[in-house]
N, CA, C and O atoms as CSV, one atom per row, in Angstrom:
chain,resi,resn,atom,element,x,y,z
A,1,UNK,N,N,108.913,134.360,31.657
A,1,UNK,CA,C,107.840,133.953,32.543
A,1,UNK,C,C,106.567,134.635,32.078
A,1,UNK,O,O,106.634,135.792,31.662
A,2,UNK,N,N,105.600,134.093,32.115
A,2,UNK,CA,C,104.219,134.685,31.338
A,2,UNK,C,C,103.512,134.427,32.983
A,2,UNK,O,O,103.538,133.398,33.658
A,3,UNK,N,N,102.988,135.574,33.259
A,3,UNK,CA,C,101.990,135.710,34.304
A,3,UNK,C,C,100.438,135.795,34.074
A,3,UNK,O,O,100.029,136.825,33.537
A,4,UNK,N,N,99.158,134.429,34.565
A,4,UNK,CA,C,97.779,134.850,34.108
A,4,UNK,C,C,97.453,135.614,35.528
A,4,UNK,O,O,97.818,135.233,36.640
A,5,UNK,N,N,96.883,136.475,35.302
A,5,UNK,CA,C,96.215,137.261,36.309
A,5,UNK,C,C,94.791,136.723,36.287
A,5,UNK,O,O,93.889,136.817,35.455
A,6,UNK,N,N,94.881,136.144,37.443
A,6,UNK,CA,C,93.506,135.418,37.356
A,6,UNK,C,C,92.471,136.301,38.564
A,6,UNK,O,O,91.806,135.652,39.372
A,7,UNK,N,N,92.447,137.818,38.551
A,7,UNK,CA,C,91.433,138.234,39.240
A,7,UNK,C,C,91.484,139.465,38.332
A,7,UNK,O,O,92.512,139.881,37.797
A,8,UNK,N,N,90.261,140.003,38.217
A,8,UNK,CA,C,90.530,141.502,37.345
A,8,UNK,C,C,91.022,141.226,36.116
A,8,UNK,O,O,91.463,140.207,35.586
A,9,UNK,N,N,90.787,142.801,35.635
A,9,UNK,CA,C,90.989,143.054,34.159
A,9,UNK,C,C,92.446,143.790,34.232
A,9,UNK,O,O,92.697,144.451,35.240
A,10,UNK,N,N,93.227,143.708,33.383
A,10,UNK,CA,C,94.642,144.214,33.579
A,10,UNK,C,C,95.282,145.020,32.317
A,10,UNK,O,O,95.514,144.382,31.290
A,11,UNK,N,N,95.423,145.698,32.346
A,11,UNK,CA,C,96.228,146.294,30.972
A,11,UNK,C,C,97.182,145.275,30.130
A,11,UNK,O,O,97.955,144.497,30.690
A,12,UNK,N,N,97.036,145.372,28.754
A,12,UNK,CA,C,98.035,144.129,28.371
A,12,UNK,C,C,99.571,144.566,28.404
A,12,UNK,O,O,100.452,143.739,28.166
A,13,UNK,N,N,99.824,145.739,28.672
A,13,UNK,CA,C,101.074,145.764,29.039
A,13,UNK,C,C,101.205,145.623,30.448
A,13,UNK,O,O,102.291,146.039,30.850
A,14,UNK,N,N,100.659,145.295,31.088
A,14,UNK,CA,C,100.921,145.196,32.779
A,14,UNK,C,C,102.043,144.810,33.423
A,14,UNK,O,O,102.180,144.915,34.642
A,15,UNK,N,N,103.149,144.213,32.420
A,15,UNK,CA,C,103.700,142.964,32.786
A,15,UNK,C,C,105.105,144.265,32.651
A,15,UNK,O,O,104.994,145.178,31.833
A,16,UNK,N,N,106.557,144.130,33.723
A,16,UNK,CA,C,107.699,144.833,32.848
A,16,UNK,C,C,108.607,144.318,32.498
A,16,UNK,O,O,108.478,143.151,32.867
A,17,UNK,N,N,109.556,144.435,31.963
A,17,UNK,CA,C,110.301,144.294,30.431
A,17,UNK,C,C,110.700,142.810,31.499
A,17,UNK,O,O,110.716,142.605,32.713
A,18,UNK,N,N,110.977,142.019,30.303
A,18,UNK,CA,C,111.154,140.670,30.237
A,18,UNK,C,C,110.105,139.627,30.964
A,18,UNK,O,O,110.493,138.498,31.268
A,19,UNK,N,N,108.631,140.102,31.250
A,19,UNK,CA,C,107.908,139.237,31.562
A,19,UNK,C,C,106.948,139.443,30.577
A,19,UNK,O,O,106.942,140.503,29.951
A,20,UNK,N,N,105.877,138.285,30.290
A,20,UNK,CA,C,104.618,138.852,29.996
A,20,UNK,C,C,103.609,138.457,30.762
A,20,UNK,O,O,103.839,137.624,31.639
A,21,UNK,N,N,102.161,139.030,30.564
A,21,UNK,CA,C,100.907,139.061,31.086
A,21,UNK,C,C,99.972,138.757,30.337
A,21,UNK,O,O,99.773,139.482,29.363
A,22,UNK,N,N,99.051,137.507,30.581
A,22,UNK,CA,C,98.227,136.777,30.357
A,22,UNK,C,C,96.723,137.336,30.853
A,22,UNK,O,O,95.868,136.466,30.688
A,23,UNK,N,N,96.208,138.565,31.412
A,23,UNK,CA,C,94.746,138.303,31.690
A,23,UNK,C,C,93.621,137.489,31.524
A,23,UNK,O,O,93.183,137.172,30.418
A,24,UNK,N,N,93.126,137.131,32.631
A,24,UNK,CA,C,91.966,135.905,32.476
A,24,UNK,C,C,91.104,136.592,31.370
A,24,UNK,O,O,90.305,135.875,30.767
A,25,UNK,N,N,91.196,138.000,31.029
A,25,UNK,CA,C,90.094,138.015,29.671
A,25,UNK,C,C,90.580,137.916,28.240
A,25,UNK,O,O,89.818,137.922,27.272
A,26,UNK,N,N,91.967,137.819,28.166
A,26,UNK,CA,C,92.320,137.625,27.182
A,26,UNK,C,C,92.414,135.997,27.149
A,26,UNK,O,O,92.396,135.424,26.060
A,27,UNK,N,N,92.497,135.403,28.140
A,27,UNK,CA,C,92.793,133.931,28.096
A,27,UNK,C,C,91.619,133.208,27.860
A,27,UNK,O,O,91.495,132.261,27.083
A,28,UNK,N,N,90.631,133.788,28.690
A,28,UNK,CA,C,89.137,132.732,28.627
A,28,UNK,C,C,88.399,133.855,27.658
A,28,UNK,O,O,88.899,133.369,26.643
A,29,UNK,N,N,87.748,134.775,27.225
A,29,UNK,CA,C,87.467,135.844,26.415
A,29,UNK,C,C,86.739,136.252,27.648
A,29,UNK,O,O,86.801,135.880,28.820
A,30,UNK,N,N,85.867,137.337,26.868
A,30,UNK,CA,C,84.522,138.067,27.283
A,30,UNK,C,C,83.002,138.088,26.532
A,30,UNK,O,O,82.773,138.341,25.349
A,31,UNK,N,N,82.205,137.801,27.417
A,31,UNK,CA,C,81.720,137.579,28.735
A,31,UNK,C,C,82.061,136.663,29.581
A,31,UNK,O,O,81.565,136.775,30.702
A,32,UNK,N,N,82.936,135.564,29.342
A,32,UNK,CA,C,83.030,134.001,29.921
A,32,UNK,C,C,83.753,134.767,31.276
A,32,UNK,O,O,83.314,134.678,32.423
A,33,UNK,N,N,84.961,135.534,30.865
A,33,UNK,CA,C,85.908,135.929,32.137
A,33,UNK,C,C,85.570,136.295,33.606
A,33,UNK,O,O,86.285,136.247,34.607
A,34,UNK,N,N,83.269,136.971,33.330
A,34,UNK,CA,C,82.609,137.220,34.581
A,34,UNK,C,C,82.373,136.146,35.323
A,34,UNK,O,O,82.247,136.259,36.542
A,35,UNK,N,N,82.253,134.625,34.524
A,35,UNK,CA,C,81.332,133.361,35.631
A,35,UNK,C,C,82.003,132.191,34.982
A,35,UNK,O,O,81.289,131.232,34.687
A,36,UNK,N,N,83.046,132.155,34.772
A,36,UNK,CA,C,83.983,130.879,34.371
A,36,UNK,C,C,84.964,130.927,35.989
A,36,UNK,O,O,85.575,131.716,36.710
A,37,UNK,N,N,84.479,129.125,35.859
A,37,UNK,CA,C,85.091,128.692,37.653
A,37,UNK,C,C,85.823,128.820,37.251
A,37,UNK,O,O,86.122,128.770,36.058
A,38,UNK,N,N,86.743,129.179,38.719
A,38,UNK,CA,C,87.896,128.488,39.333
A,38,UNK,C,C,88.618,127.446,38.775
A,38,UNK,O,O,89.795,127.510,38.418
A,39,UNK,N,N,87.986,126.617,38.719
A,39,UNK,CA,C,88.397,125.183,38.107
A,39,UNK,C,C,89.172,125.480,36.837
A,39,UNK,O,O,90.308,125.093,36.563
A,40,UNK,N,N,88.424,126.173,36.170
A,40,UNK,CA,C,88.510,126.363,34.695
A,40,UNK,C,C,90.016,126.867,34.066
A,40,UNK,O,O,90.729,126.285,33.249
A,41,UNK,N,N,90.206,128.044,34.690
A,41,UNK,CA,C,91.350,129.035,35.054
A,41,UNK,C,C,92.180,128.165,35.686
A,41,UNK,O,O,93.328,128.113,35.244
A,42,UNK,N,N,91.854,127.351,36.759
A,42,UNK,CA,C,93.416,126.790,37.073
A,42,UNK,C,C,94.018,125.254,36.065
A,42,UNK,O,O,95.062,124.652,35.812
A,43,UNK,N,N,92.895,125.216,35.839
A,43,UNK,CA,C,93.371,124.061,34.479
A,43,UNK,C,C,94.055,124.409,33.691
A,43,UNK,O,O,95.225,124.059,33.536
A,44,UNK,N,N,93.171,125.491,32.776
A,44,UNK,CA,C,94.308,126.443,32.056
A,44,UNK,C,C,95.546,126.737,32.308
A,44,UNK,O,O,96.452,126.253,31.629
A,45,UNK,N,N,95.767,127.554,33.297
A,45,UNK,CA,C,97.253,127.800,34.078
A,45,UNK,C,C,97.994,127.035,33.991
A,45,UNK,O,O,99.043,127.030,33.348
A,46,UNK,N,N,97.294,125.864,34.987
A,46,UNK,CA,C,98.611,124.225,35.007
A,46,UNK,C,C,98.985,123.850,33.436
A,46,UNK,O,O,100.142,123.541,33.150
A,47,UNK,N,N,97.824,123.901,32.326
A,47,UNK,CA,C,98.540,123.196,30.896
A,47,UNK,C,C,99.477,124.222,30.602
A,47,UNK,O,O,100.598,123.916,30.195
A,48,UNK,N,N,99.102,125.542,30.784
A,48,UNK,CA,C,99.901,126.462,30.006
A,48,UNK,C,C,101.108,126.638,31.130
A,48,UNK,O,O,102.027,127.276,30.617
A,49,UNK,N,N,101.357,126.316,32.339
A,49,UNK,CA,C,102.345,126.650,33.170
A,49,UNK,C,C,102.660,128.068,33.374
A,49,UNK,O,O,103.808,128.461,33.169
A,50,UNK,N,N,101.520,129.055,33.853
A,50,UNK,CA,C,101.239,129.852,34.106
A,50,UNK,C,C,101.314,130.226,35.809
A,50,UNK,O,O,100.478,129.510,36.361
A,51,UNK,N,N,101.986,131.046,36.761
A,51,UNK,CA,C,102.342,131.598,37.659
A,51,UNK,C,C,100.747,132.114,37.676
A,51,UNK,O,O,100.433,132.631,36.604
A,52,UNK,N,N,99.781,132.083,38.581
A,52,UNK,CA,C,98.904,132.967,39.038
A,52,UNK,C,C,98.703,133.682,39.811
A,52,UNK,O,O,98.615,133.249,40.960
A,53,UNK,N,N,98.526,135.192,39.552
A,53,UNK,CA,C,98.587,136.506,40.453
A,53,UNK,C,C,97.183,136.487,40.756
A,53,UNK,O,O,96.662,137.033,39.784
A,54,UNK,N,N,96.435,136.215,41.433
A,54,UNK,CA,C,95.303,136.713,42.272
A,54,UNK,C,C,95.219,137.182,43.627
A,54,UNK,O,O,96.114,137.475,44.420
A,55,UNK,N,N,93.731,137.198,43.760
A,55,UNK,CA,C,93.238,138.525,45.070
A,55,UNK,C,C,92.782,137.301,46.204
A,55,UNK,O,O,92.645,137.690,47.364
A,56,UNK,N,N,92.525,135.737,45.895
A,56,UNK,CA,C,91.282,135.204,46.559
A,56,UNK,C,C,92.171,133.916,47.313
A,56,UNK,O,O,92.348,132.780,46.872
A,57,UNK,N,N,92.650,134.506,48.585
A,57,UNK,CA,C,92.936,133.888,49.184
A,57,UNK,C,C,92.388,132.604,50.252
A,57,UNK,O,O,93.113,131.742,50.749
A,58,UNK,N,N,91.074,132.737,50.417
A,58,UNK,CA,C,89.750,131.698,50.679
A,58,UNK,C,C,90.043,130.158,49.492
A,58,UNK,O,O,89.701,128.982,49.613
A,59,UNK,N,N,90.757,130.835,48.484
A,59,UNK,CA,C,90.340,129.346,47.154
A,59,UNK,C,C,90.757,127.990,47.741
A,59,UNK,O,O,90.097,126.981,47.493
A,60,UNK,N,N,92.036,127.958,48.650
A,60,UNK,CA,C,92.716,127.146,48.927
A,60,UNK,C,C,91.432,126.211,49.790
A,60,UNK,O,O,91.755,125.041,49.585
A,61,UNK,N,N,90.165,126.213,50.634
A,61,UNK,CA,C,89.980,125.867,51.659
A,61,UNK,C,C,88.813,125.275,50.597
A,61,UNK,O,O,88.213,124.268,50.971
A,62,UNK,N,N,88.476,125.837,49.329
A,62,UNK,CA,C,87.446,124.891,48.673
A,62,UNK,C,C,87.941,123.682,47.821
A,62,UNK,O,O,88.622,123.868,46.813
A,63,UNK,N,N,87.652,122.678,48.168
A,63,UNK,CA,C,87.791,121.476,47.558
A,63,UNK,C,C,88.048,121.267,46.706
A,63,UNK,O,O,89.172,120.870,46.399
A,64,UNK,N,N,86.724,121.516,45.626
A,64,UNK,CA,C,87.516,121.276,44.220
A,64,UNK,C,C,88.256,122.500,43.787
A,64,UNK,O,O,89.244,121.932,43.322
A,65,UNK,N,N,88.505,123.869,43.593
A,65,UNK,CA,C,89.478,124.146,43.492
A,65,UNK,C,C,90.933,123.613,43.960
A,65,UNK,O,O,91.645,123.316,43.001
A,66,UNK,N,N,91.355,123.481,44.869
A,66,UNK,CA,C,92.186,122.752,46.216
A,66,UNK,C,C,92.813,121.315,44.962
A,66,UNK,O,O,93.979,120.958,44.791
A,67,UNK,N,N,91.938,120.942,44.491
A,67,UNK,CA,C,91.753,119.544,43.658
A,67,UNK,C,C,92.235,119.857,42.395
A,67,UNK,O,O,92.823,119.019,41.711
A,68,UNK,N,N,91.917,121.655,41.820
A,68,UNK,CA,C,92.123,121.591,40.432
A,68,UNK,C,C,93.561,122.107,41.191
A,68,UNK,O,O,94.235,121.082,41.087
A,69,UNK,N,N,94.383,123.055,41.861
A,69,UNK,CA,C,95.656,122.986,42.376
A,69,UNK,C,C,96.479,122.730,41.902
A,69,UNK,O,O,97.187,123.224,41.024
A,70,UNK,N,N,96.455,120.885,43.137
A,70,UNK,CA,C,97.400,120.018,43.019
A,70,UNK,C,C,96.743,119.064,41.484
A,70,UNK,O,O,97.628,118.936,40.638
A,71,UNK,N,N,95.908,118.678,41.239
A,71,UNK,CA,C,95.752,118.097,39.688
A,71,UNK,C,C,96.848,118.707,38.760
A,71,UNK,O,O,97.876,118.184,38.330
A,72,UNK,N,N,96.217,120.268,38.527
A,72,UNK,CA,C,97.209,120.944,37.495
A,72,UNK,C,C,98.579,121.674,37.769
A,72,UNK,O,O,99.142,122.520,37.074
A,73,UNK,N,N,99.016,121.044,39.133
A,73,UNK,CA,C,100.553,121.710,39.416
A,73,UNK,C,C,100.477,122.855,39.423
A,73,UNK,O,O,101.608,123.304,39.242
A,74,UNK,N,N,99.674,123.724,39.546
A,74,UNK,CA,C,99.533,125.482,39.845
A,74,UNK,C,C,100.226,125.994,40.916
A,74,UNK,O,O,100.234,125.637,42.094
A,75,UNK,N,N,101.065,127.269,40.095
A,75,UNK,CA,C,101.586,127.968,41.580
A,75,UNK,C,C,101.267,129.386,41.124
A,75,UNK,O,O,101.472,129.947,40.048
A,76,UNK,N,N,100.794,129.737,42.079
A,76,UNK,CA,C,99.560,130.796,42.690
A,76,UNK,C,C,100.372,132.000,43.556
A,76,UNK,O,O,101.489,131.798,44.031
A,77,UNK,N,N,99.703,133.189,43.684
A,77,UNK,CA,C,100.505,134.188,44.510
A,77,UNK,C,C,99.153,135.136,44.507
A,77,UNK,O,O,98.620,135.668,43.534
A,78,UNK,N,N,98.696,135.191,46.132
A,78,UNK,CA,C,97.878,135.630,46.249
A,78,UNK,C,C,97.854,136.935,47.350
A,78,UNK,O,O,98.014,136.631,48.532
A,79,UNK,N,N,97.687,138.182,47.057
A,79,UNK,CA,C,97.628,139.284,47.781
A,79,UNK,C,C,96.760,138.655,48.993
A,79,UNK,O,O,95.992,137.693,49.014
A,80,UNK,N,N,97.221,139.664,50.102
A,80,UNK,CA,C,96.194,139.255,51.294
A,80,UNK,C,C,95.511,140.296,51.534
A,80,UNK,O,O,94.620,140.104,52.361
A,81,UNK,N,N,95.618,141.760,50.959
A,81,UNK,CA,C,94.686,142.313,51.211
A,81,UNK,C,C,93.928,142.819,49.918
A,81,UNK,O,O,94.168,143.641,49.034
A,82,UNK,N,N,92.767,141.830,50.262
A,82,UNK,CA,C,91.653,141.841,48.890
A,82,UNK,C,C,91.141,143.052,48.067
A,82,UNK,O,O,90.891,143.162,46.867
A,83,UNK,N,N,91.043,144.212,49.443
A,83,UNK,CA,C,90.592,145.583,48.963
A,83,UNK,C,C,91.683,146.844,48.664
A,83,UNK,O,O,91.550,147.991,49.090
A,84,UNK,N,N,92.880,146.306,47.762
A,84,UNK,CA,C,93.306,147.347,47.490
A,84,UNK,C,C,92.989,147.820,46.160
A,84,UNK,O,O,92.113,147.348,45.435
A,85,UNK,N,N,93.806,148.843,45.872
A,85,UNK,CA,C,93.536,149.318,44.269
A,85,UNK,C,C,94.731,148.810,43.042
A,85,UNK,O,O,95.718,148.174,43.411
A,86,UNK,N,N,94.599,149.035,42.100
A,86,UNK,CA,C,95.304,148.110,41.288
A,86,UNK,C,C,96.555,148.513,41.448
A,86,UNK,O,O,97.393,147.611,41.449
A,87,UNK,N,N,97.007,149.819,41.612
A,87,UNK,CA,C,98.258,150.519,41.285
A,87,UNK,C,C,98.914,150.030,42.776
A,87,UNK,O,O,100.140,149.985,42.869
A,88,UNK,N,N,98.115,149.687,43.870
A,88,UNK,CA,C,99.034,149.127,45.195
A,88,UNK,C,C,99.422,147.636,44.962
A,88,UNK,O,O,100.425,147.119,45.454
A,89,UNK,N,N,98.348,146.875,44.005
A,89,UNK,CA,C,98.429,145.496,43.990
A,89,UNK,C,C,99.673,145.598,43.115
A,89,UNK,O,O,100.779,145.543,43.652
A,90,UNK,N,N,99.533,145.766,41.575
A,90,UNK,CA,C,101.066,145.967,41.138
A,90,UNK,C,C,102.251,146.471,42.043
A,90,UNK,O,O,103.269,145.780,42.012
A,91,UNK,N,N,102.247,147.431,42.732
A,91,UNK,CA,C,103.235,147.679,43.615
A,91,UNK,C,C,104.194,146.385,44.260
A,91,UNK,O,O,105.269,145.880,43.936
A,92,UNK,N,N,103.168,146.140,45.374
A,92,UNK,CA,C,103.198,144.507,45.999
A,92,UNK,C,C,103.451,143.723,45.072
A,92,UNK,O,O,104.070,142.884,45.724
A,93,UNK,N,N,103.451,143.369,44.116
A,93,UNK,CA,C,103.774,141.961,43.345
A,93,UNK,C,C,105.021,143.000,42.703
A,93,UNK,O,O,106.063,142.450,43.058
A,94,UNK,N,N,105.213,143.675,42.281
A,94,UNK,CA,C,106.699,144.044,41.711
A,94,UNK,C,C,107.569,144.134,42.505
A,94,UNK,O,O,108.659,143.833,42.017
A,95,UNK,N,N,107.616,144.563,44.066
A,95,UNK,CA,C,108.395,144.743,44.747
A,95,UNK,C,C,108.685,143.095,45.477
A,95,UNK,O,O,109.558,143.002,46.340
A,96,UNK,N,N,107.927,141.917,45.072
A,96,UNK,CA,C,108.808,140.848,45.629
A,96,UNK,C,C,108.810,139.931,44.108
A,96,UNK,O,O,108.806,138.701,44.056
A,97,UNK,N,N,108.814,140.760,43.052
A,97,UNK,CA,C,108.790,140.026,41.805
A,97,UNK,C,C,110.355,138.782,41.444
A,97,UNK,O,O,110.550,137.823,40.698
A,98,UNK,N,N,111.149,139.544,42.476
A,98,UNK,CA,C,112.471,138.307,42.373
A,98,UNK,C,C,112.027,136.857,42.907
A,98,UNK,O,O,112.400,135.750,42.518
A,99,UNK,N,N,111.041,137.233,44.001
A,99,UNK,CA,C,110.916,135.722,45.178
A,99,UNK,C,C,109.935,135.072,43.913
A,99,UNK,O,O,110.276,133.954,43.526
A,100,UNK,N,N,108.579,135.788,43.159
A,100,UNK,CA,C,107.870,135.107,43.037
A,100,UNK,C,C,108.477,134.345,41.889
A,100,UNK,O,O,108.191,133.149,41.835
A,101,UNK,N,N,109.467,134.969,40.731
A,101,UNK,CA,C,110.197,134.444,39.906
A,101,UNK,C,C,111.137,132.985,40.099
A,101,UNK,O,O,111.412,132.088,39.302
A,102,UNK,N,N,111.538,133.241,41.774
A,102,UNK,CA,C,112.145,132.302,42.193
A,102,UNK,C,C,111.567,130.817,42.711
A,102,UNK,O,O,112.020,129.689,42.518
A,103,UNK,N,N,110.489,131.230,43.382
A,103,UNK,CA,C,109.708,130.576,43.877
A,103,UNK,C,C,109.002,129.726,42.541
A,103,UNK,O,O,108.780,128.532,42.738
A,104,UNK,N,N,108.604,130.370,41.040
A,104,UNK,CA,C,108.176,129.420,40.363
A,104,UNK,C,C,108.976,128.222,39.718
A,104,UNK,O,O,108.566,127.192,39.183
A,105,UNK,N,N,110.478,128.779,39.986
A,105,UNK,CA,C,111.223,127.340,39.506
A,105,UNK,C,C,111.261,126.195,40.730
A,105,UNK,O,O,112.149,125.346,40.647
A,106,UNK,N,N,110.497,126.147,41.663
A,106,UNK,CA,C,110.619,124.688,42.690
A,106,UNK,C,C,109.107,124.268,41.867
A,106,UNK,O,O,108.218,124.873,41.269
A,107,UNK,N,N,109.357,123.171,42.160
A,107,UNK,CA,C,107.985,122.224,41.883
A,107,UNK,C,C,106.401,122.532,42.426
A,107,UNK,O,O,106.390,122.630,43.653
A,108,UNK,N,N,105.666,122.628,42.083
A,108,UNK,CA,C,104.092,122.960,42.224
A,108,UNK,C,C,103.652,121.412,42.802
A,108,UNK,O,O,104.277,120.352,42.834
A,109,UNK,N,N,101.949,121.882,43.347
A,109,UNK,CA,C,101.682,122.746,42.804
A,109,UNK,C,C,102.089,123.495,44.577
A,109,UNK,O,O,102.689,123.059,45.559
A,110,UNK,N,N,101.323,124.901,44.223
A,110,UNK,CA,C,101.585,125.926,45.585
A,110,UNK,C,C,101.329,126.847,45.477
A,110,UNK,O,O,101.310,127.513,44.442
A,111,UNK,N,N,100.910,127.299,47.100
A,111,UNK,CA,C,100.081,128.872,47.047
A,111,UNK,C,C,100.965,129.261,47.952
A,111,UNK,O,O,101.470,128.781,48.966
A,112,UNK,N,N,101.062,130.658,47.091
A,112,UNK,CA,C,101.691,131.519,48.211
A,112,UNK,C,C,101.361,132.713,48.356
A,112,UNK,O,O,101.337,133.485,47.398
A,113,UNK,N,N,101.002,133.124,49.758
A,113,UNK,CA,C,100.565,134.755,50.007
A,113,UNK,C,C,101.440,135.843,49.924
A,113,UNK,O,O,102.592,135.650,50.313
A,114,UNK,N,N,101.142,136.907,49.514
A,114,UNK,CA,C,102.044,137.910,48.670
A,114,UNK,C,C,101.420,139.014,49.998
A,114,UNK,O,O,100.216,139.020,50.256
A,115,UNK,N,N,102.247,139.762,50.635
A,115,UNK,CA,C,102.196,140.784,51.302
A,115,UNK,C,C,103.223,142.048,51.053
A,115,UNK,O,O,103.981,142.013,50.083
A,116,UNK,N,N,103.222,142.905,51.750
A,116,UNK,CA,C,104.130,144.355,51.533
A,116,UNK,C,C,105.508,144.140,52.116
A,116,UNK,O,O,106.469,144.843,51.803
A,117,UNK,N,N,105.586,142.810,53.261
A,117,UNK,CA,C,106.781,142.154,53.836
A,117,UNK,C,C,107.696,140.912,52.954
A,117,UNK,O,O,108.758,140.321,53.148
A,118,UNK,N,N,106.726,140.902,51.988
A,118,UNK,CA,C,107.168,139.793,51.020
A,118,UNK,C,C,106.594,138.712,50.798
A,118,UNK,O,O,105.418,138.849,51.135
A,119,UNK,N,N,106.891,137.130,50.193
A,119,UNK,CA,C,105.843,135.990,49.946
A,119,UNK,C,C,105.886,134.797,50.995
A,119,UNK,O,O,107.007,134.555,51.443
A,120,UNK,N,N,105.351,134.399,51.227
A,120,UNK,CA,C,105.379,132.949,52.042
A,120,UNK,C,C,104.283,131.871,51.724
A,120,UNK,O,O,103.079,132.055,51.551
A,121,UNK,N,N,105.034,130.643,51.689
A,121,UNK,CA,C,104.053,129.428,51.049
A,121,UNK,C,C,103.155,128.979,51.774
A,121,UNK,O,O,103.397,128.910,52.979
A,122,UNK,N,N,102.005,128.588,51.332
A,122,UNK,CA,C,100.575,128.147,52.174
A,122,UNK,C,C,100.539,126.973,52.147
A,122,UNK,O,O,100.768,126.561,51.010
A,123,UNK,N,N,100.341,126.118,52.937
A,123,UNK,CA,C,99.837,124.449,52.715
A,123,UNK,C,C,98.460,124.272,51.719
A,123,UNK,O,O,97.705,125.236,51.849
A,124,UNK,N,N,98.167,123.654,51.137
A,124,UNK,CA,C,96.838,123.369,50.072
A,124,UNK,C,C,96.576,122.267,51.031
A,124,UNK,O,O,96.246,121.285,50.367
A,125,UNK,N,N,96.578,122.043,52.079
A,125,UNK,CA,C,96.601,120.824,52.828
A,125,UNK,C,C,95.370,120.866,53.315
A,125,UNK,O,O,95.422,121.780,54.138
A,126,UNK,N,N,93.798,120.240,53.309
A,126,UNK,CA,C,92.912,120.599,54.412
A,126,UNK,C,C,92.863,120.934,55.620
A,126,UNK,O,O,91.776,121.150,56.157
């Protein structure tokens, strides 16, 4: 499973043994990685079939993101609390790293919120 981390900059080993990690700056480069949409990144994701770990749980309620989604079959896993630090966010995503593993073999596309209780799926539905 190759994970893009589509918020932040991430160590390229971020990922542990038998996954890897994709950072949006290694994927889109730098400078692009500061002001390249939404759109852009989830296009990417869907061709490359990329699991996305982000912070921005709001994306779902904007349109065309919402649009690039379901277009590119994206499945998404999004922390709900925006202001933590990196070493809690890794925490949280390793400690339900079985569900999110599991969760990417059903069909996309889909968001799901990642908490300290574990993941649950969001409607992309307006």
């Amino acid at each position: 499973m190759t994970a893009a981390l589509a918020a932040g900059k991430s160590r390229p080993n971020c990922a542990p043994p038998g996954y890897a990690c994709t950072p949006l700056l290694r994927s889109i480069g730098s400078p692009a990685d500061e002001t390249v949409a939404d759109v852009v990144w989830l296009e990417r994701a869907g061709i490359e079939g990329w699991p996305v770990l982000m912070k921005d749980a709001a994306i779902r309620y904007r349109p065309a993101e919402r649009a690039a989604f379901i277009a590119h079959q994206v499945q998404a896993f999004c922390l709900t609390g925006g202001n933590l630090r990196a070493a809690e966010m890794a925490r949280q995503y390793l400690a339900v790293l079985d569900r999110i593993t599991a969760a990417c073999r059903q069909p996309g596309p889909a968001l799901h919120v990642v908490s300290a209780s574990g993941i649950q799926r969001v409607s992309l539905d307006p």
